[in-house]
C-alpha positions in Angstrom: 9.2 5.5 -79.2 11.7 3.6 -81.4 13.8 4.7 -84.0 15.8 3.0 -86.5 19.3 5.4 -87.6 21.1 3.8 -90.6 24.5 5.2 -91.5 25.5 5.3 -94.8 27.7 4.3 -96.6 28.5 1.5 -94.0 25.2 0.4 -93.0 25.7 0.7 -89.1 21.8 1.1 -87.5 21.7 2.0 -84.0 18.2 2.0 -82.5 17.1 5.0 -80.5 14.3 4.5 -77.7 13.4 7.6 -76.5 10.1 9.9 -75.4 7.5 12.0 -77.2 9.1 15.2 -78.3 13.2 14.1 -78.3 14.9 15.6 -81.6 16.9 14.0 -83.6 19.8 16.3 -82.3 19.3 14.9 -79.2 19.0 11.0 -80.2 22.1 11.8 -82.7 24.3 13.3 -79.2 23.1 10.5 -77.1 25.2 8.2 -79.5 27.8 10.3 -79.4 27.6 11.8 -83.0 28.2 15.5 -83.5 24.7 16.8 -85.4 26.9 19.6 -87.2 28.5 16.6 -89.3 24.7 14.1 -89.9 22.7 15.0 -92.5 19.2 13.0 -91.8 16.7 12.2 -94.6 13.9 10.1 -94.3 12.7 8.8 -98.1 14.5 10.8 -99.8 13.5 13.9 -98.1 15.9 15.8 -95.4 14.8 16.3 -91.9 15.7 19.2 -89.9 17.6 18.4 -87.0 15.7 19.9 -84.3 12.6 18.6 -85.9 11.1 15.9 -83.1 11.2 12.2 -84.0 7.9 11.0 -85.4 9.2 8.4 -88.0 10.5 4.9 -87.9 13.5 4.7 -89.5 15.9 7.4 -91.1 19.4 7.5 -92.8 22.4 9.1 -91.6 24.8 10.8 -93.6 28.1 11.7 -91.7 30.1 14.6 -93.1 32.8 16.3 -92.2 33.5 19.3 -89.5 32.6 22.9 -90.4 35.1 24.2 -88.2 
């Protein structure tokens, strides 16, 4: 399974090849992103982070720390 992540506003994409059933919390740690700080949408519409992968491509918007 392939997933496209483009970061806004800079327009970095990694691709994330994974198996059925990884999140994108998990694809978003194995870049080495924090998920408390991505907000992922997908057309518009945000995507929970613990939902599993089952699109093509998202967007990534980083914010800052809660903490």
């Amino acid at each position: 399974m392939l997933c496209r992540f483009t970061f806004i506003p800079d327009g970095t994409v990694l691709i994330y090849r994974g198996q059925p059933g990884d999140t994108y919390e998990g694809a978003l740690l194995s870049f080495g992103f924090n998920p408390d700080t991505a907000l992922i949408f997908h057309q518009g519409r945000s995507i929970p982070q613990d939902e599993e992968i089952e699109v093509e491509a998202v967007e990534i918007f980083l914010a800052s720390s809660r903490g």
